[in-house]
C-alpha positions in Angstrom: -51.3 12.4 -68.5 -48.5 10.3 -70.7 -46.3 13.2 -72.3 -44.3 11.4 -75.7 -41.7 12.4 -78.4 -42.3 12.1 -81.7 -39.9 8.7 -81.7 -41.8 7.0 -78.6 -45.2 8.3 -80.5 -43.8 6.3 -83.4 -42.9 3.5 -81.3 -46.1 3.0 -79.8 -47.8 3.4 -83.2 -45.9 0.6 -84.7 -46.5 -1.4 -81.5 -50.5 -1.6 -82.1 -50.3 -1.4 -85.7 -48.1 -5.1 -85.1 -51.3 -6.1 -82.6 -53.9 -5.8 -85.6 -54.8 -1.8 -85.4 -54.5 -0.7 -88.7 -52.5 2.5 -89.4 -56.1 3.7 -91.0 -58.1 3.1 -88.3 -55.7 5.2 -85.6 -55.5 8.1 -88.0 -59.3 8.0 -88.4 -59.8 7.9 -84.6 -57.3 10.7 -84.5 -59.1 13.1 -86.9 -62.6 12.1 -85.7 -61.7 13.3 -82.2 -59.7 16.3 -83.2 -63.0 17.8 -85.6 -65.0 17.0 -82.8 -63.1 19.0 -80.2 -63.2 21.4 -82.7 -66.9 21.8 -82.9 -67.0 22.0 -78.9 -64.3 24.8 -78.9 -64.8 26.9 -81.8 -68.5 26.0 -83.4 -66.8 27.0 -86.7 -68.7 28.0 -90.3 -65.8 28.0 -92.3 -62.9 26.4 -92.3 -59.8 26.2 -94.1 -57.4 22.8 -93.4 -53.6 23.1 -94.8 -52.5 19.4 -95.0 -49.0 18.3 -95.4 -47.2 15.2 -96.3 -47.3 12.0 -94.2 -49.5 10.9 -91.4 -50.1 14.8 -89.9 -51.6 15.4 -93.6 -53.8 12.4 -93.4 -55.6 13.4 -89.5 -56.2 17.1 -90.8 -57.9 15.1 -94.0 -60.0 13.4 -91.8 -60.1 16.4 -89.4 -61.4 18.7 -92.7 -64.1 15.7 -94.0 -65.5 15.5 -90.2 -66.5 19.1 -90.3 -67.9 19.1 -93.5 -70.3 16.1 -92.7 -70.9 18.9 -89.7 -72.2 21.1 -92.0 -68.8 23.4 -91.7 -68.4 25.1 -95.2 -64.4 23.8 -95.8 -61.8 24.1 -97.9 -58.6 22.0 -98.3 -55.2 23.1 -99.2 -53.2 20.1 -99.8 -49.2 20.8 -100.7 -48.2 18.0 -101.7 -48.8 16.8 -105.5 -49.3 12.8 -104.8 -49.8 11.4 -101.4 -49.7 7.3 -100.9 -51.4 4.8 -98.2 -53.7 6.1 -95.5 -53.4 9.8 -96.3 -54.3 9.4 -99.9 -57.2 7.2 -99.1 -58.6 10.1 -96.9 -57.8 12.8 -99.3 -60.2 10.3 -101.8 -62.7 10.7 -99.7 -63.0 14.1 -98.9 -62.6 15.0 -102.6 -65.5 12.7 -103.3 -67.6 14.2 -100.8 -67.2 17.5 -103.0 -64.8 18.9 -101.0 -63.2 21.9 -102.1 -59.9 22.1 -102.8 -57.4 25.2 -103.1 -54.5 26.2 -104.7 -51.4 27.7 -102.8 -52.6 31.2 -104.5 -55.7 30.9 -103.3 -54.7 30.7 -99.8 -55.3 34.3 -98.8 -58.7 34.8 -100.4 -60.1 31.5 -97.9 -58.5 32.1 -94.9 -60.1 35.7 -94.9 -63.2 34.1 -95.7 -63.0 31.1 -92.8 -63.2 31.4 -88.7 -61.2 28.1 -88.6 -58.0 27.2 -89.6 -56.5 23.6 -89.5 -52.7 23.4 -88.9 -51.7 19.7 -90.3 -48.7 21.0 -92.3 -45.8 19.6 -90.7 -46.9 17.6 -87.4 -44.9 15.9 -84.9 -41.7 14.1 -86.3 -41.0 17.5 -87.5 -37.4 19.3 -86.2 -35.0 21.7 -87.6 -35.8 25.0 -89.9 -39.0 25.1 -91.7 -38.3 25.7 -95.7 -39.4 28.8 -97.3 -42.6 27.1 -98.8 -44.0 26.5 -95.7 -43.0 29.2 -94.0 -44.7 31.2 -96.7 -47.6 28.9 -95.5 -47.4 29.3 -92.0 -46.8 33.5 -92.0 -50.1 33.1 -93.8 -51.9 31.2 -91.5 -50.4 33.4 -88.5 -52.0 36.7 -90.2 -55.3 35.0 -90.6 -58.1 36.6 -87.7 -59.4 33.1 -87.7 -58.8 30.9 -84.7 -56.5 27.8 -85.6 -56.3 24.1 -84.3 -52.9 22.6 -84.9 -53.1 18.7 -85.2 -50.6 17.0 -82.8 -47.9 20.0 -83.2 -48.1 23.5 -84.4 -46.3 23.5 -87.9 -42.4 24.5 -87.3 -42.1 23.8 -83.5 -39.6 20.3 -82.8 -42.6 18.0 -81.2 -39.8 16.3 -79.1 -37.8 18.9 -77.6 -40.8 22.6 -78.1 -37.6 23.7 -80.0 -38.8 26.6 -82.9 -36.2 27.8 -85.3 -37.7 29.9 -87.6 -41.5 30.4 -88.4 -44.0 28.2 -86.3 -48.2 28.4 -86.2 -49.3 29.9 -83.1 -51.8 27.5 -82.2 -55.3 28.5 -79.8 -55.9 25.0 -79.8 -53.4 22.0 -80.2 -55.0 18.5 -80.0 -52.8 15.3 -79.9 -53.1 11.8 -80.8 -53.2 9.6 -77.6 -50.5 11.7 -75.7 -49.1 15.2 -75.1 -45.9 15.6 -77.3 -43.4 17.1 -75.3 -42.6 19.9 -77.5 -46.2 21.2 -76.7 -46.0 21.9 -72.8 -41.7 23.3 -73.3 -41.0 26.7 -74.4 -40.7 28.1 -76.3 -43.2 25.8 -78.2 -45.7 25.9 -75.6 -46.7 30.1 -76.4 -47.1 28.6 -79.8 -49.6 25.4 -79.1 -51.8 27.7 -77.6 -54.6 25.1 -75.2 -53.4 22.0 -75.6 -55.8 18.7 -74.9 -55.1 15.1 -76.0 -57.8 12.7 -78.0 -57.9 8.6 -77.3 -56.9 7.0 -80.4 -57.8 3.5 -78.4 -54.1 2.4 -78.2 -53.7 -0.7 -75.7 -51.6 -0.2 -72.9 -49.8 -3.3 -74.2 -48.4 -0.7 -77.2 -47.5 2.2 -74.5 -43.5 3.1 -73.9 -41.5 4.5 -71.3 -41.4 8.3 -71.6 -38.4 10.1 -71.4 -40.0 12.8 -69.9 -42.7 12.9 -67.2 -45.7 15.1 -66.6 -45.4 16.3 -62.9 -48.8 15.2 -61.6 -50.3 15.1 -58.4 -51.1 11.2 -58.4 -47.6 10.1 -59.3 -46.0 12.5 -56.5 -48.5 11.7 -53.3 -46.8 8.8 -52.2 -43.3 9.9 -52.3 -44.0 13.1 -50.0 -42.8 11.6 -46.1 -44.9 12.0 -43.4 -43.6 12.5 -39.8 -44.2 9.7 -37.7 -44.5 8.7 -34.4 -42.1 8.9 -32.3 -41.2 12.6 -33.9 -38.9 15.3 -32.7 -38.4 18.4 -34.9 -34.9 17.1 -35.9 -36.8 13.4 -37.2 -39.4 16.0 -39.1 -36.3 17.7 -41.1 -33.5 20.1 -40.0 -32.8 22.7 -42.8 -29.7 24.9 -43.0 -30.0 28.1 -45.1 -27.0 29.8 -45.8 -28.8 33.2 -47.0 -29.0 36.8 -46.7 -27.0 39.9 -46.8 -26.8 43.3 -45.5 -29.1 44.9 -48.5 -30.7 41.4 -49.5 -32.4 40.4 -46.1 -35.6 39.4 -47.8 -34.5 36.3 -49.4 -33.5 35.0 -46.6 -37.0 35.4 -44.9 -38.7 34.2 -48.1 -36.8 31.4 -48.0 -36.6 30.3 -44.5 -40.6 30.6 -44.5 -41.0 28.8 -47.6 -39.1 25.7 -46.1 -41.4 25.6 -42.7 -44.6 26.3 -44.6 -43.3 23.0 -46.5 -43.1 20.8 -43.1 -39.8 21.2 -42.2 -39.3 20.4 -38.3 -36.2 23.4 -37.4 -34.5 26.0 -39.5 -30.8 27.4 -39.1 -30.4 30.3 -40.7 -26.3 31.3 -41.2 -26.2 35.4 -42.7 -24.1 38.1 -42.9 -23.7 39.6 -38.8 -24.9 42.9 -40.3 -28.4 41.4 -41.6 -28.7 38.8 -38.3 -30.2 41.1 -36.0 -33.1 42.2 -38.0 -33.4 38.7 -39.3 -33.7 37.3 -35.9 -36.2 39.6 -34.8 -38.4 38.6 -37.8 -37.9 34.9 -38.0 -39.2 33.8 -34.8 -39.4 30.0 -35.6 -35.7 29.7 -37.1 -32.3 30.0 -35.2 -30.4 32.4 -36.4 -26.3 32.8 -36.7 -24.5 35.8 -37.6 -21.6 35.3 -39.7 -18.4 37.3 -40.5 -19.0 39.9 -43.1 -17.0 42.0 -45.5 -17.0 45.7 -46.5 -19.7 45.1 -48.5 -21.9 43.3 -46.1 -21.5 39.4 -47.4 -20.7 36.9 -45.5 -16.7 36.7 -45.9 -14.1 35.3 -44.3 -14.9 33.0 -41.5 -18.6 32.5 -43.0 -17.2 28.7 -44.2 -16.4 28.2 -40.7 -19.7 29.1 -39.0 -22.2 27.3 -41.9 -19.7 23.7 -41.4 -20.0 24.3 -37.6 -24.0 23.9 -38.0 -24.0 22.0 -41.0 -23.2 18.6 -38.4 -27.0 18.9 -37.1 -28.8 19.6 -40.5 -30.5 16.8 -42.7 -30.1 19.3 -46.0 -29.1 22.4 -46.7 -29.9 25.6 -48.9 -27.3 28.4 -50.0 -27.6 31.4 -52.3 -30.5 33.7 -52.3 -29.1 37.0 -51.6 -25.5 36.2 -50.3 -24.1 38.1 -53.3 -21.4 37.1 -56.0 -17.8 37.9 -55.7 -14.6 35.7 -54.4 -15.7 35.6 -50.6 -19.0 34.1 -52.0 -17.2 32.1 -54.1 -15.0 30.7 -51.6 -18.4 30.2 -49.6 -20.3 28.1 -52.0 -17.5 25.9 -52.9 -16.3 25.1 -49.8 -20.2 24.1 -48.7 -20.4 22.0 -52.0 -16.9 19.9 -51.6 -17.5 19.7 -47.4 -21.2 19.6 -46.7 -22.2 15.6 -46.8 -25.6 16.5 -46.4 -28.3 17.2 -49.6 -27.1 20.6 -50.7 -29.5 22.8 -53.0 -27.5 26.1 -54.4 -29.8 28.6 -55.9 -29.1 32.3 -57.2 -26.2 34.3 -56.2 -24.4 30.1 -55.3 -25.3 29.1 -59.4 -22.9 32.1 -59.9 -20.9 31.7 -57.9 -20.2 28.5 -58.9 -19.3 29.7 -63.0 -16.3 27.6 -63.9 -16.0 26.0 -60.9 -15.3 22.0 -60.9 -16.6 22.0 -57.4 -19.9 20.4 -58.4 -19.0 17.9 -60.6 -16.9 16.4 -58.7 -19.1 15.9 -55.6 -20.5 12.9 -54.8 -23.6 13.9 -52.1 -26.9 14.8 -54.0 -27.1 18.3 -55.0 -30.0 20.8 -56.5 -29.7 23.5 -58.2 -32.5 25.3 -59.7 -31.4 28.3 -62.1 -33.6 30.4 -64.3 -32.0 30.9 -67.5 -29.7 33.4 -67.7 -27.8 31.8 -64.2 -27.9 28.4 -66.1 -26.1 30.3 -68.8 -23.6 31.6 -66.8 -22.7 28.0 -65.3 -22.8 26.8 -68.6 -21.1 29.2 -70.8 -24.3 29.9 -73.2 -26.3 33.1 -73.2 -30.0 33.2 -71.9 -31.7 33.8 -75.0 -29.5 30.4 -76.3 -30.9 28.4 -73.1 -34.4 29.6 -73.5 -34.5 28.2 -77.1 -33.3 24.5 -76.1 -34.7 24.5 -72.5 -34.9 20.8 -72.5 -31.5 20.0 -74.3 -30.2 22.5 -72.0 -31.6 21.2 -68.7 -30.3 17.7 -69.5 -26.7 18.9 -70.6 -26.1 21.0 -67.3 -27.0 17.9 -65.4 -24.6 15.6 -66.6 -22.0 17.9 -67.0 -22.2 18.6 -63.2 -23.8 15.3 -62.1 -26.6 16.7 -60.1 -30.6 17.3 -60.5 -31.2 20.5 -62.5 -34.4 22.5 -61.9 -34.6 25.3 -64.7 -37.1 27.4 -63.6 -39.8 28.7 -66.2 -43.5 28.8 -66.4 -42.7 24.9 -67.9 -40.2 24.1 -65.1 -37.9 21.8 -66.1 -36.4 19.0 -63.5 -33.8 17.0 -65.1 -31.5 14.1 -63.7 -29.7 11.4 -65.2 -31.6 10.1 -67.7 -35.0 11.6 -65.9 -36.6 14.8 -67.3 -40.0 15.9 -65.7 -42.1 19.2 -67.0 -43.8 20.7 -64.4 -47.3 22.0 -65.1 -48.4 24.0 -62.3 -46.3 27.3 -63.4 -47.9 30.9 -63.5 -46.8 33.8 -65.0 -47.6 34.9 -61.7 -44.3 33.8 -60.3 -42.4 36.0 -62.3 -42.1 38.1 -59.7 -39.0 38.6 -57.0 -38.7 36.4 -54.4 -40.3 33.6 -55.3 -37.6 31.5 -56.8 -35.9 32.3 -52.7 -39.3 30.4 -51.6 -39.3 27.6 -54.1 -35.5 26.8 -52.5 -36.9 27.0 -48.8 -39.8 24.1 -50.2 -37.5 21.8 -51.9 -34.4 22.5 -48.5 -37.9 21.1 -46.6 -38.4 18.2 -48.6 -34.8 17.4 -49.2 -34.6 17.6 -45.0 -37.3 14.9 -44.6 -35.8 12.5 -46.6 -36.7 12.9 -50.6 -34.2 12.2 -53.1 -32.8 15.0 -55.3 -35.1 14.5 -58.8 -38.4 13.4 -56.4 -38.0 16.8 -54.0 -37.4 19.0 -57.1 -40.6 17.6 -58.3 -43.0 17.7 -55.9 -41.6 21.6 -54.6 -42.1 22.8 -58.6 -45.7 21.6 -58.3 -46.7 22.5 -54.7 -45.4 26.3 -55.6 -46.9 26.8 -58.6 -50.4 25.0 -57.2 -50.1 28.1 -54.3 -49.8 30.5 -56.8 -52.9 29.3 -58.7 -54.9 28.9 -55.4 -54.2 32.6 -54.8 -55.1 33.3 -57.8 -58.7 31.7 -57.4 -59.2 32.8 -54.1 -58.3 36.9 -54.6 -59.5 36.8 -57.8 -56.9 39.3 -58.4 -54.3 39.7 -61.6 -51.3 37.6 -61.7 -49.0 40.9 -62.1 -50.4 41.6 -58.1 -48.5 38.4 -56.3 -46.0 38.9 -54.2 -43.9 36.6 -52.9 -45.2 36.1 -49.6 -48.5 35.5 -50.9 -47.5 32.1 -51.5 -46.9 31.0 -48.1 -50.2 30.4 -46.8 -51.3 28.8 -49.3 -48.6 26.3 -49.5 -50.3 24.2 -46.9 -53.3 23.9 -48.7 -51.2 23.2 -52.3 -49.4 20.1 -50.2 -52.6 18.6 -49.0 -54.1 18.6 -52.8 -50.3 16.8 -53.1 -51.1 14.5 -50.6 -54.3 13.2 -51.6 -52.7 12.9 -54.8 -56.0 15.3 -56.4 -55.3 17.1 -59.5 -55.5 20.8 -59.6 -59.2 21.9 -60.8 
C-alpha cells in the first residue's frame, strides 16, 4: 500500500486533475467512500461533522450529506464563514438537503447527543501548532463519548512527518484519500489516527509519484531476501561475527547469536568477555565462541580489538553492542571495529553509546547499521528522547546523513532511513517492548547483512520478519502481548521469513 505526504498527495491530485478528473469528482469519490466506511464500522444514528476550510472541509461535506441520504440524523459545524469552488458547492448541497447546521456554541449540546463524530477540520497539508480556535474545537471533540472518523488526517497531527505540537483528534478510525499519509502510520501521530484504512478515489497510475517514504511490505521485500545456492558451504550461506556479551549481560549475546541463525545465517563467531565465554559456549552449541580480555568490571578491555580483527578476516558482516557495556574500553572497542572492520558492520545498544561524539562513523566508508531506540539515538545525536520521539522521521533522516549510514529507529513504527530512502515498518507490537528483543532484531539483520543484502534492504526485511514473529506468537498462544519474552520470537522467525519469501501479506 502507497504511503504519501501531503505535497506528493497534492502532486498527484494536480496530475489527474490536468488528465480531465475534475477536483469535484475526486473529492466526491473521497467522501462517498469515507461515509460508507463509516456505515460498515460504526452503523452510526447521529452524527456530528466539524468541517474546516479547503479540500479536507469539502470530503467531510460530502462525508456528512452521504450519511444523511443513510438515514443518519447529522449535524454540520462548518468554521469557516465563506467557502469557494468544490467545497462550497458541497456545502450547497447538504444545506439544501435540510441539513442541519450548528453554531460553534452549539457544539457541546450535539456531540453529546451524536455516536459519530466527523474530524475534517484541518486535514492533510496541515503542519505546525493548531490555533486556539481549533484547539477549542478539537479538546471538544476529544471529550465527546462518541467514536470519531478523521478524514485523511486527525485535525492537529503534520500528515507528512505524524509530527503533533499541541492538541490533535484522537482518531478510532482515520480514512484517506487514495493513499496512507505518512503522518498516519509515524508516531506520535499514529496513537492519534486510531485504525487507519485508505478509499480509491480512481486516480490513474499515470498521476501516481515516487514516495519518499515506503511501506515495508512483504511483496516488495521477497525478492531481495538471497537464497543459498548450490554449491553451498556454511561460509557461502553467511558468516556473522558478534562482538557481544559481558560478565552480568550474557543474555544478549545468546538472544542475539540465535536471532542471526534462526535468520539463515550459515556460522556464528561469537567474541565476549573471557569471564562470560565459558557459560556462553556451553549454551550456544551451533556458534564458535572466543573469549576475550576483560577488565575489572567484566567487559571486554584491552586486547578485545585484537581478538574481534583476528576473526573479523573470515566474517561476511558483523554485529557489536548488546551487552558489552559503555565506558572507554568499550569505546576504544567500537571505534576501532567501525574505522578497521571492511566488512558490513551493524552497532546496536551499549556500541550507539559508545559511539556519542565520536567521528568514527562518519567517516567510514563500508556500510554500516545502526538501529537505536530513542533515547540511544539521542545520545548520538545530542537531543533528548522525548525531543526524538516527537520528530521520529525528521530525526531518523538527520542521524543518517550526519553519520552516513542506514538508521533503524526502533518503535512500534520502526523507522529505516538511508540516503534519501525512508521506509515505515508495519509489523511492530507493543509486544516487543520487552528486553531482549532489540539483541534479536541485530542477530536477524547480522544474518541478512552476512548473505549478501545491502544496508537499507537488510534493515527492512529484519524490522518486518521480527515484528511478523511477534504477531504469529501472538496468534498462536493467544496469550497478552505483556507475556513475550524474547526468546519466544525465535521459533517463529522461520515461519515469519517464509510468509517473507512468498512475498504473502500478514493476515
Amino acid at each position: 500500500m502507497r504511503l504519501y505526504t501531503a505535497e506528493e498527495m497534492g502532486r498527484a491530485d494536480r496530475a489527474a486533475q490536468e488528465m480531465g478528473i475534475s477536483g469535484r469528482v475526486l473529492m466526491e469519490r473521497a467522501g462517498v467512500g469515507m461515509a460508507s466506511l463509516a456505515l460498515e464500522r460504526f452503523s452510526p444514528r447521529r452524527a456530528v461533522a466539524v468541517c474546516g476550510g479547503g479540500n479536507n472541509g469539502g470530503d467531510g461535506f460530502v462525508v456528512a450529506r452521504e450519511l444523511h441520504r443513510a438515514g443518519v440524523e447529522v449535524e454540520v459545524l462548518a468554521t469557516r464563514e465563506e467557502y469557494r469552488g468544490d467545497p462550497e458547492a458541497n456545502l450547497r448541497a447538504l444545506k439544501g438537503l435540510g441539513v442541519r447546521m450548528i453554531r460553534p456554541e452549539e457544539l457541546g449540546v450535539s456531540l453529546g447527543r451524536a455516536d459519530l463524530v466527523v474530524d475534517a477540520l484541518l486535514g492533510t497539508g496541515f503542519s505546525g501548532e493548531v490555533r486556539e480556535r481549533e484547539a477549542a474545537l478539537i479538546r471538544r471533540i476529544n471529550a465527546s463519548p462518541a467514536r470519531v472518523l478523521a478524514v485523511d488526517v486527525p485535525s492537529g497531527v503534520d500528515g507528512s512527518t505524524g509530527e503533533v505540537r499541541g492538541e490533535a483528534v484522537r482518531a478510532d478510525l482515520t480514512v484517506c484519500a487514495h493513499a496512507l499519509k505518512v503522518g498516519c502510520v509515524i508516531s506520535p501521530g499514529r496513537e492519534h489516527a486510531g485504525e487507519v484504512a485508505a478509499v480509491d478515489i480512481g486516480l490513474p497510475s499515470e498521476a501516481e509519484v515516487e514516495p519518499s517514504v515506503v511501506l515495508n511490505d512483504a511483496a516488495s521485500l521477497a525478492g531481495l531476501i538471497p537464497r543459498t545456492a548450490e554449491p553451498a558451504h556454511k561460509y557461502s550461506a553467511g558468516a556473522l561475527l558478534v562482538v557481544a556479551g559481558s560478565r552480568a549481560m550474557t543474555g544478549a549475546a545468546v538472544m542475539t547469536v540465535a536471532g542471526a541463525q534462526r535468520a539463515g545465517c550459515g556460522i556464528v563467531f561469537l567474541v565476549t568477555a573471557a569471564g562470560a565465554a565459558p557459560l556462553l559456549d556451553a549454551r550456544l552449541t551451533e556458534a564458535i565462541v572466543e573469549g576475550a580480555p576483560e577488565d575489572a568490571e567484566g567487559h571486554m578491555g584491552e586486547g578485545a580489538l585484537e581478538a574481534v580483527l583476528g576473526r573479523a578476516g573470515r566474517a561476511s558482516a558483523v554485529v557489536v553492542g548488546p551487552g558489552i557495556g559503555v565506558g572507554e574500553g568499550g569505546r576504544r572497542l567500537v571505534e576501532g571495529i567501525v574505522r578497521e572492520v571492511e566488512a558490513p558492520v551493524l552497532l546496536d545498544a551499549d556500541a550507539i553509546t559508545n559511539l556519542s561524539g565520536s567521528d568514527a562513523l562518519a567517516a567510514r566508508e563500508a556500510p554500516a547499521v545502526i538501529t537505536p531506540h530513542a533515547g540511544e539515538l539521542g545520545r548520538l545525536m545530542g537531543a533528548g528522547a522525548r525531543e526524538i520521539s516527537a520528530s521520529r522521521l525528521r530525526h531518523a533522516r538527520e542521524a543518517a546523513a550526519r553519520h552516513g549510514c542506514c538508521v533503524l529507529l526502533k518503535g512500534s513504527d520502526t523507522i529505516i532511513a538511508e540516503g534519501e530512502k525512508a521506509a515505515v515498518n508495519p509489523t511492530g507490537h507493543v509486544a516487543l517492548a520487552t528486553a531482549g528483543t532489540g539483541d534479536v532484531l541485530s542477530g536477524v539483520i547480522g544474518a541478512l547483512l552476512s548473505r549478501g543484502m545491502g544496508a537499507y534492504d537488510a534493515a527492512r526485511a529484519g524490522a518486518w520478519a521480527h515484528g511478523r514473529a511477534a504477531r504469529l506468537w501472538l496468534r498462536e498462544t493467544g496469550w497478552p502481548a505483556e507475556s513475550l519474552i524474547a526468546t519466544d520470537l525465535l521459533p517463529h522467525l522461520p515461519r515469519a521469513f517464509a510468509e517473507l519469501l512468498e512475498g504473502r501479506p500478514p493476515r
